[in-house]
C-alpha positions as YAML, in Angstrom:
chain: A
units: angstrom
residues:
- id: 1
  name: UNK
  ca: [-14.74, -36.88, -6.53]
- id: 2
  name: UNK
  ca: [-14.40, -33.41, -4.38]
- id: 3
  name: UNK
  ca: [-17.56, -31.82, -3.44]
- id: 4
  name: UNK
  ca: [-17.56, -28.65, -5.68]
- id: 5
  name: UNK
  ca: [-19.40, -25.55, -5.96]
- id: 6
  name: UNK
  ca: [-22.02, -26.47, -8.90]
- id: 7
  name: UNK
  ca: [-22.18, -24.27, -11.83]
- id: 8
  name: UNK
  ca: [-25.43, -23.02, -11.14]
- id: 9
  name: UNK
  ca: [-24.34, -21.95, -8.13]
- id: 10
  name: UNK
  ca: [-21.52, -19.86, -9.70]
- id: 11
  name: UNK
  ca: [-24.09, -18.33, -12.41]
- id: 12
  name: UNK
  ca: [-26.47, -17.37, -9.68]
- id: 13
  name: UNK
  ca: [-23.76, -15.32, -7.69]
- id: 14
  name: UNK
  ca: [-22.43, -13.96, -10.75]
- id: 15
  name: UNK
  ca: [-25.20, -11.11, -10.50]
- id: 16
  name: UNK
  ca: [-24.65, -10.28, -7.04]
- id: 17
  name: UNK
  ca: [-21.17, -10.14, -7.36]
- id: 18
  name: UNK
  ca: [-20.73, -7.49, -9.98]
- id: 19
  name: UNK
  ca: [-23.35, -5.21, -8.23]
- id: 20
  name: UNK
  ca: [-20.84, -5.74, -4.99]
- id: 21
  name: UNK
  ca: [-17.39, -5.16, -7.29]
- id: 22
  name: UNK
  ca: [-18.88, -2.46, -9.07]
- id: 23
  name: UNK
  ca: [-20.01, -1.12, -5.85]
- id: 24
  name: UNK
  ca: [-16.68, -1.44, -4.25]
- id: 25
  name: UNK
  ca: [-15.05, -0.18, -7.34]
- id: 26
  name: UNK
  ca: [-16.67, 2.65, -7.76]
- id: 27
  name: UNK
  ca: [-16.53, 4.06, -4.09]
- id: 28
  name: UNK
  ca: [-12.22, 3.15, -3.82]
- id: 29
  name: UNK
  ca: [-11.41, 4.72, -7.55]
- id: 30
  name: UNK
  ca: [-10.50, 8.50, -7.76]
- id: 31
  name: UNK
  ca: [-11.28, 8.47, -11.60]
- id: 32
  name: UNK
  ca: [-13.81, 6.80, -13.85]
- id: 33
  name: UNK
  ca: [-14.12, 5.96, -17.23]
- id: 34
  name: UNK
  ca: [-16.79, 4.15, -18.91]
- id: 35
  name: UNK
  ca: [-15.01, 1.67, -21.49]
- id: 36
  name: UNK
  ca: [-12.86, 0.36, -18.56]
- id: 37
  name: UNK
  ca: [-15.77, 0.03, -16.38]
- id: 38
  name: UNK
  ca: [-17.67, -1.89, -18.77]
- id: 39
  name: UNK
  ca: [-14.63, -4.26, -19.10]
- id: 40
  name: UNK
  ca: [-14.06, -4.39, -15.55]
- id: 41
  name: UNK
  ca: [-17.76, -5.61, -15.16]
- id: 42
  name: UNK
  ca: [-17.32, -8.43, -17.73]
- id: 43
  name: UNK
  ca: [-13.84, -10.02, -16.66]
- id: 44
  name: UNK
  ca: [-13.33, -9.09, -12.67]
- id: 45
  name: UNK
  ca: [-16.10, -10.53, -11.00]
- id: 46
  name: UNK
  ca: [-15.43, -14.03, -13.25]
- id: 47
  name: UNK
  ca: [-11.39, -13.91, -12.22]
- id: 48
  name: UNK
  ca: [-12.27, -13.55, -8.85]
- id: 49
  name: UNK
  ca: [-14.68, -16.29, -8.41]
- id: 50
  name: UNK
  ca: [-12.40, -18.45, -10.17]
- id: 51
  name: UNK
  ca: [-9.54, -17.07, -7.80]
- id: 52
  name: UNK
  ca: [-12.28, -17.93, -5.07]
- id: 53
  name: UNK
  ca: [-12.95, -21.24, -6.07]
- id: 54
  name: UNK
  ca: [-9.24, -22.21, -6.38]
- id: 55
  name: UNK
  ca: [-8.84, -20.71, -2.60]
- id: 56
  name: UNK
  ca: [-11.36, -22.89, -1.94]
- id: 57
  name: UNK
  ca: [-10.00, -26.41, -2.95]
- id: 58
  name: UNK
  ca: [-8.28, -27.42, -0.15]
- id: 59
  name: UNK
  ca: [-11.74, -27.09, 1.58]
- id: 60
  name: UNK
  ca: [-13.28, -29.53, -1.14]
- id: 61
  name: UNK
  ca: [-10.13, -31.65, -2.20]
- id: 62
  name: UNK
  ca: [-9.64, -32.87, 1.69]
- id: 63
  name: UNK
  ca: [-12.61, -35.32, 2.73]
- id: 64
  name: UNK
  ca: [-12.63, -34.48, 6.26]
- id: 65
  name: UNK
  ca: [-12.37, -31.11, 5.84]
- id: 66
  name: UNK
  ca: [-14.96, -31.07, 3.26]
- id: 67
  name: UNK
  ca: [-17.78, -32.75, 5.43]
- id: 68
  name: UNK
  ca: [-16.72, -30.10, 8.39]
- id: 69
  name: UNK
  ca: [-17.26, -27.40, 5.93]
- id: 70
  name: UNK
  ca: [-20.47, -28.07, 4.16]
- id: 71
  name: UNK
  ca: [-23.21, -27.16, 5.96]
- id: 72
  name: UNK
  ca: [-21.44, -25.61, 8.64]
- id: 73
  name: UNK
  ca: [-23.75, -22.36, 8.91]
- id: 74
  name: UNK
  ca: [-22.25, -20.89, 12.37]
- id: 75
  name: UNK
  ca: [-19.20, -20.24, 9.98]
- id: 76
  name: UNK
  ca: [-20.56, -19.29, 7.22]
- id: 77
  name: UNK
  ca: [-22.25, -16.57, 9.62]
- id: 78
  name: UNK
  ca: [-18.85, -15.38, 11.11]
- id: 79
  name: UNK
  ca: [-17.35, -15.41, 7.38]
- id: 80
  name: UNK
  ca: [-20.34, -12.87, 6.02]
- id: 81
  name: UNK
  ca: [-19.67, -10.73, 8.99]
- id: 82
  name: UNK
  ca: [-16.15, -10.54, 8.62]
- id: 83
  name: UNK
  ca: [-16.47, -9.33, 4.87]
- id: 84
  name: UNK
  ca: [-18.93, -7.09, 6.04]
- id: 85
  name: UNK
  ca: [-17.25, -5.53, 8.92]
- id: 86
  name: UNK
  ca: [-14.44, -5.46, 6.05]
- id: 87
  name: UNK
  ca: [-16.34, -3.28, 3.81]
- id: 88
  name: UNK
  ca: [-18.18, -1.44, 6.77]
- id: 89
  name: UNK
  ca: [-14.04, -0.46, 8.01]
- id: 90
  name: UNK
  ca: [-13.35, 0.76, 4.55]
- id: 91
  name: UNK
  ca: [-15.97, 2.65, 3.73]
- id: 92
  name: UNK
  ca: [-15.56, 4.52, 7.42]
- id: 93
  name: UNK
  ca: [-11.54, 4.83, 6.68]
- id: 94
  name: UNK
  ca: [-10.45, 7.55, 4.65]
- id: 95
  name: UNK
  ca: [-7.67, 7.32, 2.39]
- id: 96
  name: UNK
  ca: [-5.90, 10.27, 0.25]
- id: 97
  name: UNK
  ca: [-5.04, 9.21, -3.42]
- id: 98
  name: UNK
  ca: [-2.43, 11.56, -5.56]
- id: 99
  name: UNK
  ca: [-2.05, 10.75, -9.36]
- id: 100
  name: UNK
  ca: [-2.70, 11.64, -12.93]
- id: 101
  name: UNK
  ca: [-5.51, 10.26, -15.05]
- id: 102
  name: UNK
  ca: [-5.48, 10.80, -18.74]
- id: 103
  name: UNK
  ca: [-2.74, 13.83, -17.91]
- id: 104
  name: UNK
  ca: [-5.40, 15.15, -15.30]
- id: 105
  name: UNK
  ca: [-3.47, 15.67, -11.64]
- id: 106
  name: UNK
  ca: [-6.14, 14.62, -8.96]
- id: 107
  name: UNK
  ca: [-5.54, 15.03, -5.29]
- id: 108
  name: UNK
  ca: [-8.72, 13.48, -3.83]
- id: 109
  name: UNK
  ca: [-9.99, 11.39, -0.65]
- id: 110
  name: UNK
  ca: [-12.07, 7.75, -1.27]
- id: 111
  name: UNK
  ca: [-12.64, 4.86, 0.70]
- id: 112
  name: UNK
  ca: [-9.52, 2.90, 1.60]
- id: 113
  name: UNK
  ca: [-9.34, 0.33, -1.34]
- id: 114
  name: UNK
  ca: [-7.62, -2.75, 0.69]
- id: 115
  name: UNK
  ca: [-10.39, -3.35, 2.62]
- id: 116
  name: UNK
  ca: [-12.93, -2.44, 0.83]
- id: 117
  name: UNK
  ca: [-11.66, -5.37, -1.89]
- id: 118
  name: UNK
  ca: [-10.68, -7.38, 1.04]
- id: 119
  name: UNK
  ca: [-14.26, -7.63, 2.07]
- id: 120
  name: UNK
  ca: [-15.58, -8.12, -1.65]
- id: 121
  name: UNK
  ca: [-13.14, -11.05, -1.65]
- id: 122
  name: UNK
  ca: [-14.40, -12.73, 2.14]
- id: 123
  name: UNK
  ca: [-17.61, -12.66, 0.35]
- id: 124
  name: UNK
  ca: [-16.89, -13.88, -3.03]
- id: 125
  name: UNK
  ca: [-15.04, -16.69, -1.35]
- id: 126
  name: UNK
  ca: [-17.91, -17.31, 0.61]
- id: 127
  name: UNK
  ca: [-20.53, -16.92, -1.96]
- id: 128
  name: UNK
  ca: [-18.88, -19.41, -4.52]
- id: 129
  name: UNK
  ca: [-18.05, -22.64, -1.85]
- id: 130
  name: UNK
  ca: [-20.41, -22.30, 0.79]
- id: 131
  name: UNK
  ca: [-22.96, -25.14, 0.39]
- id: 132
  name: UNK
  ca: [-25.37, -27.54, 2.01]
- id: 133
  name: UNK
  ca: [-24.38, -30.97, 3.20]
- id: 134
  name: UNK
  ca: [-24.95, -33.23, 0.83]
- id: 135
  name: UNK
  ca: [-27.14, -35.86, 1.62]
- id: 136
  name: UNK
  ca: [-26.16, -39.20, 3.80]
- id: 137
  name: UNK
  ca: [-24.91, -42.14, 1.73]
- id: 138
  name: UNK
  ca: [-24.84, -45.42, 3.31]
- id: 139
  name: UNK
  ca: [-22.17, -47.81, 2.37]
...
């Protein structure tokens, strides 16, 4: 059986991750709107820590590579600071967005969205299969 990201583990990043989508959301869209805020809070963060998790299972499905990763905290270091410098990039980058919202034309400047999300996604990746090494089993 593959060493996999307990449940509790997903439930206690579940939290953290909406503040950071919401976050990320909010600073990359030009328009907002409350019902579709709401239901981005409920059903993003969960499809992209199941996205994460299936990213993830080549990590967990191959032995070898599984025993490399958990535990391995100089990467888990370079993988937070890779989102980070991610979301530090895009919220430093400016990017112009022209369209119409609810017949409203809007010409304005936010944060550029790709990495911005790309960073949100380093660390949801991170947040949902990083782990400890499990303890030593002797055969």
């Amino acid at each position: 059986m593959p060493d996999m990201a307990p449940v509790s583990q997903l439930a206690i990043a579940y939290p953290f991750l909406t503040v950071l989508w919401l976050a990320a959301a909010m600073a990359t869209s030009p328009g907002y709107e409350f019902p579709g805020t709401i239901l981005f809070l409920m059903i993003a963060p969960s499809f992209v820590m199941g996205m994460g998790v299936v990213v993830g299972l080549p990590v967990r499905l191959n032995r070898r590579l599984s025993r490399w990763w958990l535990g391995n905290w100089p990467i888990y270091i370079v993988i937070a600071a890779a989102g980070a410098g991610l979301m530090i990039a895009g919220f430093n980058t400016p990017e112009r967005q022209i369209g119409v919202v609810d017949g409203m034309p809007y010409d304005v400047t936010t944060r550029h969205t790709g990495l911005v999300l790309s960073g949100c996604f380093v660390l949801t990746f991170l947040a949902v299969n990083a782990g400890r090494r499990p303890p030593r089993q002797d055969r």
